[in-house]
MMTF fields as JSON, N, C-alpha, C and O atoms, coordinates in Angstrom:
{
  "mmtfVersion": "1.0.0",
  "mmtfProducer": "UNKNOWN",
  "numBonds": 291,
  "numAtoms": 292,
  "numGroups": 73,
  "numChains": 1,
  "numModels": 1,
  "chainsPerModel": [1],
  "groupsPerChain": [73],
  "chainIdList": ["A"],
  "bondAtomList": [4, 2, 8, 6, 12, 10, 16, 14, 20, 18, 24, 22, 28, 26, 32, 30, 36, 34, 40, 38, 44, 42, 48, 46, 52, 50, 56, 54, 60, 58, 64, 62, 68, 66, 72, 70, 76, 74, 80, 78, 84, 82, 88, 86, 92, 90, 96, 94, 100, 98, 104, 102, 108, 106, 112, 110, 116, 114, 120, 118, 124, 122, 128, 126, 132, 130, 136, 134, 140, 138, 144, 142, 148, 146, 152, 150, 156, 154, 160, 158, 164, 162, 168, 166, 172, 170, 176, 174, 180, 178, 184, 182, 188, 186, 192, 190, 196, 194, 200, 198, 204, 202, 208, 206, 212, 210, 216, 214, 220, 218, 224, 222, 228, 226, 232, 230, 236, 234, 240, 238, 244, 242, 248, 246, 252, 250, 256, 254, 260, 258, 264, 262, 268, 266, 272, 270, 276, 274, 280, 278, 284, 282, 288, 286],
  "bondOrderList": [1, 1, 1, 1, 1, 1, 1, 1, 1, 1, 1, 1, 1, 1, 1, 1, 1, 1, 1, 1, 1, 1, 1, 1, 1, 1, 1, 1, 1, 1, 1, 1, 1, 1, 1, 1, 1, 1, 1, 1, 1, 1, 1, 1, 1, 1, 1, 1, 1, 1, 1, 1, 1, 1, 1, 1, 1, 1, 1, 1, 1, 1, 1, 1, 1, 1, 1, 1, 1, 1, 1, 1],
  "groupList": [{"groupName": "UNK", "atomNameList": ["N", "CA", "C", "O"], "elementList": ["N", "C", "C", "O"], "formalChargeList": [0, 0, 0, 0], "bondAtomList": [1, 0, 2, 1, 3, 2], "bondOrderList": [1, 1, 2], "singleLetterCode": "X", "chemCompType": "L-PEPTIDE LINKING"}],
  "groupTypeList": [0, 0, 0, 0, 0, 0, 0, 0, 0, 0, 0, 0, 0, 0, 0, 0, 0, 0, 0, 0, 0, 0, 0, 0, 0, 0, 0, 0, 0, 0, 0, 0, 0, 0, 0, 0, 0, 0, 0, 0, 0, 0, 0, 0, 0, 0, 0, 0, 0, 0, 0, 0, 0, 0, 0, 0, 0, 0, 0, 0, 0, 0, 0, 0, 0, 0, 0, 0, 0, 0, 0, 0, 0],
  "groupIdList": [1, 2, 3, 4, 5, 6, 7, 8, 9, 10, 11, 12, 13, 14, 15, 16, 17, 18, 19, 20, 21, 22, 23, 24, 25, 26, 27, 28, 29, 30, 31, 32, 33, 34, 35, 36, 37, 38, 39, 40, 41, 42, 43, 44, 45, 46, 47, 48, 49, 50, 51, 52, 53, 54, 55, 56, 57, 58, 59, 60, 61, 62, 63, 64, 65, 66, 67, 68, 69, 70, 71, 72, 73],
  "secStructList": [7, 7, 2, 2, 2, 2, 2, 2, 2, 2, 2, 2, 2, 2, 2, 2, 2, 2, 2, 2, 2, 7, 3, 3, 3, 3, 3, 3, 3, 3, 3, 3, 3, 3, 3, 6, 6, 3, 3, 3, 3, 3, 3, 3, 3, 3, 3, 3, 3, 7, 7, 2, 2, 2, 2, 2, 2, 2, 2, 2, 2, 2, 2, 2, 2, 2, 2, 2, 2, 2, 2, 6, 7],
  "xCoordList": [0.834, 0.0, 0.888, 1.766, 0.907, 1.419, 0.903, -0.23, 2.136, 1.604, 0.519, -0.256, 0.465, -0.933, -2.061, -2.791, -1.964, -3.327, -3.667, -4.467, -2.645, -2.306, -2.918, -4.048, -2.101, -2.913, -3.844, -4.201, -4.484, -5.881, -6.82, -7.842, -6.113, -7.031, -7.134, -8.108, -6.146, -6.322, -6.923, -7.715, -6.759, -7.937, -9.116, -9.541, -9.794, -10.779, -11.649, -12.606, -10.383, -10.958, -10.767, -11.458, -10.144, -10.225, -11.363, -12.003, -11.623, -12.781, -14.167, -14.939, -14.464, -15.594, -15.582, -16.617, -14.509, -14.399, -14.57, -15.337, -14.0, -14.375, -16.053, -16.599, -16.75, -18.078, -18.631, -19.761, -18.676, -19.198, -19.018, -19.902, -17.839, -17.473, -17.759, -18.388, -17.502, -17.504, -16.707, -16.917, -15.938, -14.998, -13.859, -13.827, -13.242, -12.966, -12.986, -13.165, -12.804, -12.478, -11.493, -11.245, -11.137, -10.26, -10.229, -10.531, -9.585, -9.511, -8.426, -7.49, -8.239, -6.98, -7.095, -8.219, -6.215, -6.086, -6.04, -5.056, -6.633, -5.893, -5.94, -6.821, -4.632, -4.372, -5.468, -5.448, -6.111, -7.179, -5.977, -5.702, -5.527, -4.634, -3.758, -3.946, -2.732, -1.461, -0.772, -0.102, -1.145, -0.485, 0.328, -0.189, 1.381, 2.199, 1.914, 2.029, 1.657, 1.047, -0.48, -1.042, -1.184, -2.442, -3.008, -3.258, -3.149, -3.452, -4.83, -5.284, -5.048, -6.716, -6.557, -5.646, -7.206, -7.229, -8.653, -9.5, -9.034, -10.012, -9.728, -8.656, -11.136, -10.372, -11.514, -12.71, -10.894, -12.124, -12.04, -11.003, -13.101, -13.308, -13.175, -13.659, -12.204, -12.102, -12.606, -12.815, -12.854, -13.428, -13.057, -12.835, -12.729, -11.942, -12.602, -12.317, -13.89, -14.402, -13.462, -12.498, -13.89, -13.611, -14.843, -15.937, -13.813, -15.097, -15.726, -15.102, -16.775, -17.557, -16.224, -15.914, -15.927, -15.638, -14.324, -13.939, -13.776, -11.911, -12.532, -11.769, -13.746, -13.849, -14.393, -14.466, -14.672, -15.164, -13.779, -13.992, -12.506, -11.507, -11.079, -10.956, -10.497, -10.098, -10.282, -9.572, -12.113, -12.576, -12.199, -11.457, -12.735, -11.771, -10.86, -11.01, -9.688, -8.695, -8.31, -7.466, -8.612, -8.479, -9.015, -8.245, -9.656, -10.676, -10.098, -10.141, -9.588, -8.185, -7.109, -6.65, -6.647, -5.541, -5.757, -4.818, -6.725, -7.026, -7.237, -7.01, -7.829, -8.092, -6.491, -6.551, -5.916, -4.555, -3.903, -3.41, -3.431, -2.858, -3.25, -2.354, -5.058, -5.411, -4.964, -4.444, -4.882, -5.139, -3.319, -3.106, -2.211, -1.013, -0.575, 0.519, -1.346, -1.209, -1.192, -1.097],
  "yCoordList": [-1.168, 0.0, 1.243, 1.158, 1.993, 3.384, 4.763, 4.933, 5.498, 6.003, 7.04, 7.361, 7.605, 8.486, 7.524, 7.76, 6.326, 5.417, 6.036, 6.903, 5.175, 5.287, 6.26, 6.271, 7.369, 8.455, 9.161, 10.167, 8.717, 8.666, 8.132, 8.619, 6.998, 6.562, 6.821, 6.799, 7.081, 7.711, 8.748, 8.861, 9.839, 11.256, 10.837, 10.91, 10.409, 9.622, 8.859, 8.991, 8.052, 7.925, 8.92, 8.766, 9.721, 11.036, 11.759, 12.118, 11.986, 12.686, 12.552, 13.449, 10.765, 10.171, 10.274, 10.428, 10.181, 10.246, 11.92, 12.68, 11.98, 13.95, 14.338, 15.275, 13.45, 13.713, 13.015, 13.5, 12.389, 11.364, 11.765, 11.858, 11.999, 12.329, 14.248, 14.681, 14.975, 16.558, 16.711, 17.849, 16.263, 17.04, 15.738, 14.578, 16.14, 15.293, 16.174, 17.384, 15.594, 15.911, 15.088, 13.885, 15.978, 15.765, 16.494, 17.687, 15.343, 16.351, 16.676, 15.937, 17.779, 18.195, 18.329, 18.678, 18.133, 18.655, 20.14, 20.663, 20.772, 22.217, 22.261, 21.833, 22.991, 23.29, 24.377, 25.531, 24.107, 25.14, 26.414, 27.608, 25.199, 25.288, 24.397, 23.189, 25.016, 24.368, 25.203, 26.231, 24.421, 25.214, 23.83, 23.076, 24.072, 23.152, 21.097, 20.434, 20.897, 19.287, 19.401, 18.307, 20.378, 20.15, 20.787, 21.978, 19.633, 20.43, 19.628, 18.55, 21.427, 20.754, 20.868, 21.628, 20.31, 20.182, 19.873, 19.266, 19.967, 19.672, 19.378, 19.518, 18.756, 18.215, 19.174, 19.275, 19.787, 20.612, 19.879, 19.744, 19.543, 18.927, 20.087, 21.203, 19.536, 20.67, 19.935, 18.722, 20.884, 19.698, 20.516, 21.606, 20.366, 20.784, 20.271, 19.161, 21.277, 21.242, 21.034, 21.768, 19.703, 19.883, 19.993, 19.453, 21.352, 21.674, 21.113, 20.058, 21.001, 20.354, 20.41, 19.603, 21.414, 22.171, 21.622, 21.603, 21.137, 20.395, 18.912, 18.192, 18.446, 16.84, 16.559, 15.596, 18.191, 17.616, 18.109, 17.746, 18.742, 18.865, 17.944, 17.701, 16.652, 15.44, 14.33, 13.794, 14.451, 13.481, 13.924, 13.232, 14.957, 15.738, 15.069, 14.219, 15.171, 15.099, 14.069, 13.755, 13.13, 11.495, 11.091, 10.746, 11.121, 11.027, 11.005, 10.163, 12.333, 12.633, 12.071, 11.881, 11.743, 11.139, 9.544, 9.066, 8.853, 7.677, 7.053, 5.989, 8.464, 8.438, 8.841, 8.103, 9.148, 9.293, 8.653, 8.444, 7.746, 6.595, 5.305, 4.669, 4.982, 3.742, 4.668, 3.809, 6.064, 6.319, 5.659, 4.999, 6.284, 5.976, 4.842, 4.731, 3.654, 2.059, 2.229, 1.238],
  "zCoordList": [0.0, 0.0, 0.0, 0.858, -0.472, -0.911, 0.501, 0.954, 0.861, 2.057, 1.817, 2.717, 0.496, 0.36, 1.034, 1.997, 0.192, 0.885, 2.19, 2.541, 2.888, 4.707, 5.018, 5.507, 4.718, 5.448, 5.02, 5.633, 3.742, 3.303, 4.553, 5.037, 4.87, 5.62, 6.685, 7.437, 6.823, 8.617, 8.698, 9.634, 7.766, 7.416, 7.593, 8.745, 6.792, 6.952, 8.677, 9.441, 8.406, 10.156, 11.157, 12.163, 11.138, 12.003, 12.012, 13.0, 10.712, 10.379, 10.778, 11.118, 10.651, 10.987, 12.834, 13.483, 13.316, 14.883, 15.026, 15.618, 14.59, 14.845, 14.572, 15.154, 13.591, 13.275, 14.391, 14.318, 15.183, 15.786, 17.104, 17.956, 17.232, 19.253, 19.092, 20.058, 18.382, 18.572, 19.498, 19.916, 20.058, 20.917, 21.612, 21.2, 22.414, 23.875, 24.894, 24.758, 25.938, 27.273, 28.353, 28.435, 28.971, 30.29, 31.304, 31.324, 32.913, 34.247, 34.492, 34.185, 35.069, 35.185, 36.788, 37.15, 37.757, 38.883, 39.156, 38.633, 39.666, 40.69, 41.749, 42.495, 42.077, 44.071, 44.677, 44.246, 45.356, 45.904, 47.061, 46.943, 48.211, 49.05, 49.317, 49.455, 49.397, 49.606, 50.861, 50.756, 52.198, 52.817, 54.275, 55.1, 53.982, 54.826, 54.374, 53.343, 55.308, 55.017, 54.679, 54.623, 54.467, 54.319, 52.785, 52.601, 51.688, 50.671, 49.667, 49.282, 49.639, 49.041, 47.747, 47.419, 46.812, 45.834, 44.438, 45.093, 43.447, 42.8, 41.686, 41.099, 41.18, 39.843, 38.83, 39.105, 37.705, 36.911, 35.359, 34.71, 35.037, 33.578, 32.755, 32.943, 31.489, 30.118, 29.176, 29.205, 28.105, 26.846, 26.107, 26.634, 24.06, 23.513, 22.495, 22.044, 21.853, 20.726, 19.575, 19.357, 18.647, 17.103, 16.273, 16.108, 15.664, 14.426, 13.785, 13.679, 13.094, 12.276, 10.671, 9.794, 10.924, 9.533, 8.769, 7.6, 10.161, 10.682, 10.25, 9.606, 10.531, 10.431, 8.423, 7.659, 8.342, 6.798, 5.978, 4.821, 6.022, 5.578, 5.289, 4.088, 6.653, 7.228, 5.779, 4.929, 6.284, 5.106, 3.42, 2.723, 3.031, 1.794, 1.56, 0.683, 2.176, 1.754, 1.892, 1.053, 2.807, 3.032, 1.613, 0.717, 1.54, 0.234, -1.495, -2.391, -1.384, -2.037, -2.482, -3.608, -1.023, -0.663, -1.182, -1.817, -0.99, -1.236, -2.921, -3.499, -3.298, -4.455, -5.214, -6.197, -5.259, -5.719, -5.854, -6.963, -4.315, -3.828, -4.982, -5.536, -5.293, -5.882, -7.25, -7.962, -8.057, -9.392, -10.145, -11.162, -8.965, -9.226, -9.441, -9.994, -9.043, -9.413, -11.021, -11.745]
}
């Protein structure tokens, strides 16, 4: 397989996961107080929109990419 394929395809599957999940998320710790041996702490959730706009590029060009990869045979 030819690496346009490859990362045809992986575009592609990025894309469809980007259409499908819209984002991720994660916790991050923060120190509230930190004072001597006694420290408080919390955990705050972030999440980290992907565009609609980023997941139809992805596919584009995977697409592209795939199509190139099979035309060069």
């Amino acid at each position: 397989m030819k690496p346009a394929t490859i990362i045809g395809i992986v575009l592609i599957l990025l894309g469809i996961v980007g259409f499908a999940t819209g984002g991720f998320s994660f916790t991050r710790q923060d120190k509230v107080v930190d004072a001597g041996p006694i420290e408080i702490s919390r955990d705050k959730k972030e999440t980290v929109p992907i565009s609609p706009i980023l997941s139809t590029i992805a596919l584009v060009a995977g697409a592209g990419l795939v199509a190139v990869g099979a035309k060069a045979r």
